[in-house]
C-alpha positions as CSV (number, residue, x, y, z in Angstrom):
1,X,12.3,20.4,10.3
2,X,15.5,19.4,8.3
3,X,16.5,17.6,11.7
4,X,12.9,16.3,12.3
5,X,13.5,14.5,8.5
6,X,16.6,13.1,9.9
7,X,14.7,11.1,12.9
8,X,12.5,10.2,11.3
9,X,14.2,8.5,8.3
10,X,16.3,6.7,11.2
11,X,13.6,5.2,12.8
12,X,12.3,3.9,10.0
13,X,15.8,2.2,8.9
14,X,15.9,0.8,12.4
15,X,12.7,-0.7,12.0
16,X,13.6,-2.3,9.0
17,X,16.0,-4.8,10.5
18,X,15.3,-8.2,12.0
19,X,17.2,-7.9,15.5
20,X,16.0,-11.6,16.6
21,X,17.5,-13.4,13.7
22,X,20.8,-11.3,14.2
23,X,21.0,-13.0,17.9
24,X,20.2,-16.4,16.8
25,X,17.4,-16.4,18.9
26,X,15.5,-17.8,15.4
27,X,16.8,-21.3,14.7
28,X,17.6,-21.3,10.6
29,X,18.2,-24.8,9.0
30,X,22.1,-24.8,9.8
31,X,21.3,-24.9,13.3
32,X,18.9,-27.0,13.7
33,X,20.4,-30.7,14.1
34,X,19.0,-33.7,12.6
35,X,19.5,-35.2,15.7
36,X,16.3,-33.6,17.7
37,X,14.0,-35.3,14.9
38,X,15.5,-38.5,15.0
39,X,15.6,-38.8,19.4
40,X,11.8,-38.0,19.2
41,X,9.4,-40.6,20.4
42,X,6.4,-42.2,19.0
43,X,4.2,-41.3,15.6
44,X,1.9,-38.3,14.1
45,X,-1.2,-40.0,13.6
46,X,-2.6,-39.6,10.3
47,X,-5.2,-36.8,8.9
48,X,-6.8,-34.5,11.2
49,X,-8.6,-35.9,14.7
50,X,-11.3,-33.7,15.3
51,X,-11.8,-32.3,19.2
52,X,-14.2,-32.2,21.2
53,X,-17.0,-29.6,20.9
54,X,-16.4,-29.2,16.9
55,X,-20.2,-29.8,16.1
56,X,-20.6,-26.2,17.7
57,X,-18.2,-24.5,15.2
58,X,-20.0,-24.2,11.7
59,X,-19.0,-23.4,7.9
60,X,-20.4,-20.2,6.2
61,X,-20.0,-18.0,3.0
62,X,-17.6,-15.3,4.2
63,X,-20.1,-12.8,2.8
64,X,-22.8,-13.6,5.1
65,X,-20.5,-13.8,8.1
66,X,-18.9,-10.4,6.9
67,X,-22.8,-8.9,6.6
68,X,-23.3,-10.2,10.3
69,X,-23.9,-7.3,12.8
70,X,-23.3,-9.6,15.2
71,X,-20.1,-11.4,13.8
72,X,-16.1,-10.5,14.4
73,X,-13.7,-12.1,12.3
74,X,-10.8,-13.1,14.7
75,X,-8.3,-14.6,12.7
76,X,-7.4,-15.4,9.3
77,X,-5.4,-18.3,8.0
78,X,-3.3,-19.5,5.2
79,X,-2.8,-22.8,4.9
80,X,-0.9,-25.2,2.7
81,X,-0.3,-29.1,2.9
82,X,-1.0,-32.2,1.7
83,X,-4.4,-32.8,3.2
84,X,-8.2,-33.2,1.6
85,X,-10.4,-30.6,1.3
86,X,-13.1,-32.3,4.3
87,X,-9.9,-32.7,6.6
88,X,-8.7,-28.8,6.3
89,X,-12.6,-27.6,6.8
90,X,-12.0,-30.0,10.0
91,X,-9.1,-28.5,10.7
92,X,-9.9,-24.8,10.7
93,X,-12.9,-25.7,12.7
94,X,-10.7,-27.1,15.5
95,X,-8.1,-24.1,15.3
96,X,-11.9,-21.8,15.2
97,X,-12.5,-23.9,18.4
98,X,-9.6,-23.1,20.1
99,X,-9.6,-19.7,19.6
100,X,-13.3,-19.6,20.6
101,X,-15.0,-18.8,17.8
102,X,-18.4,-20.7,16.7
103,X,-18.3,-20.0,12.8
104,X,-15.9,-19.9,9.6
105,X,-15.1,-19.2,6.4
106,X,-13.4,-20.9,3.3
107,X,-12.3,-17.6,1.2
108,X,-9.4,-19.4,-0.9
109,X,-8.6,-22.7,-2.5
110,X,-5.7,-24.0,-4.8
111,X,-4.2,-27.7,-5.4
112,X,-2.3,-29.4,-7.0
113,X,-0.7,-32.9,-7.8
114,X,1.1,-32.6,-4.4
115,X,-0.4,-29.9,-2.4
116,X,-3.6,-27.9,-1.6
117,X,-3.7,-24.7,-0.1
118,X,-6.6,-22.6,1.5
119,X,-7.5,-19.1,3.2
120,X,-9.6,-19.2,6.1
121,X,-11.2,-17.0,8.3
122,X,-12.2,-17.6,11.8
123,X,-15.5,-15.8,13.2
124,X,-17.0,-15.3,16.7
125,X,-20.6,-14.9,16.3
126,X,-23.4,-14.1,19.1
127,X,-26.1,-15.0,15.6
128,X,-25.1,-17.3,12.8
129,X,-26.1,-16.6,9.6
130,X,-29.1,-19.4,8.6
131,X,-27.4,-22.3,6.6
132,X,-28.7,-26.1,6.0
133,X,-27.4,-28.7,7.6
134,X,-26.8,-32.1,5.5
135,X,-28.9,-35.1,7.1
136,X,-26.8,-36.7,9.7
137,X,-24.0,-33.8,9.5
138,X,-23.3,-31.0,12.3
């Protein structure tokens, strides 16, 4: 048993260290050279784009999607930046989209002078909850 404590103590040192970092197969800032960001072509465009297909993807309380036999939540998200509330619900829905779910959740929001931040889940549905649409929204 004493030995069995041993082993088990080890294994749990061993998984306590970051092997990938050791390697430098994770860039840190020293490594990275301003040189890649500066040979780079072209520019972001501004704000979120939304895809293709986004009408499909709709915005629920979390507690009725949660209450959903027929929902799985499939990802959830933390988010910070410097973007408006309407363009990270767009931008959730495109990442829900992607990942191919039809329905999410806000769960958290913060902002400040400089930032906002939000929580988001992502939820495949087979039945969405009932919600109203705005007129002339999807």
């Amino acid at each position: 048993m004493k030995y069995l404590s041993i082993v088990f103590l080890l294994v749990l040192a061993g998984c306590q260290t970051n092997s990938l970092n050791n390697t430098g197969l994770v860039p840190n800032a020293a490594s990275v050279q301003s040189t890649i960001i500066s040979d780079s072509v072209g520019a972001a465009p501004e704000g979120i784009v939304p895809i293709e297909g986004i009408a499909n993807v709709s915005l629920h309380a979390d507690r009725s999607l949660r209450l959903e036999s027929t929902c799985t939540q499939v990802l959830k998200l933390a988010y910070s930046s410097n973007i408006n509330y309407s363009e990270v619900i767009m931008g959730l829905k495109n990442r829900a989209l992607l990942m191919g779910g039809n329905a999410i959740a806000l769960v958290g929001w913060a902002e400040n002078s400089s930032a906002s931040g939000m929580v988001g889940k992502i939820y495949i549905c087979k039945k969405k909850p009932y919600h109203v649409h705005a007129p002339g929204s999807h």
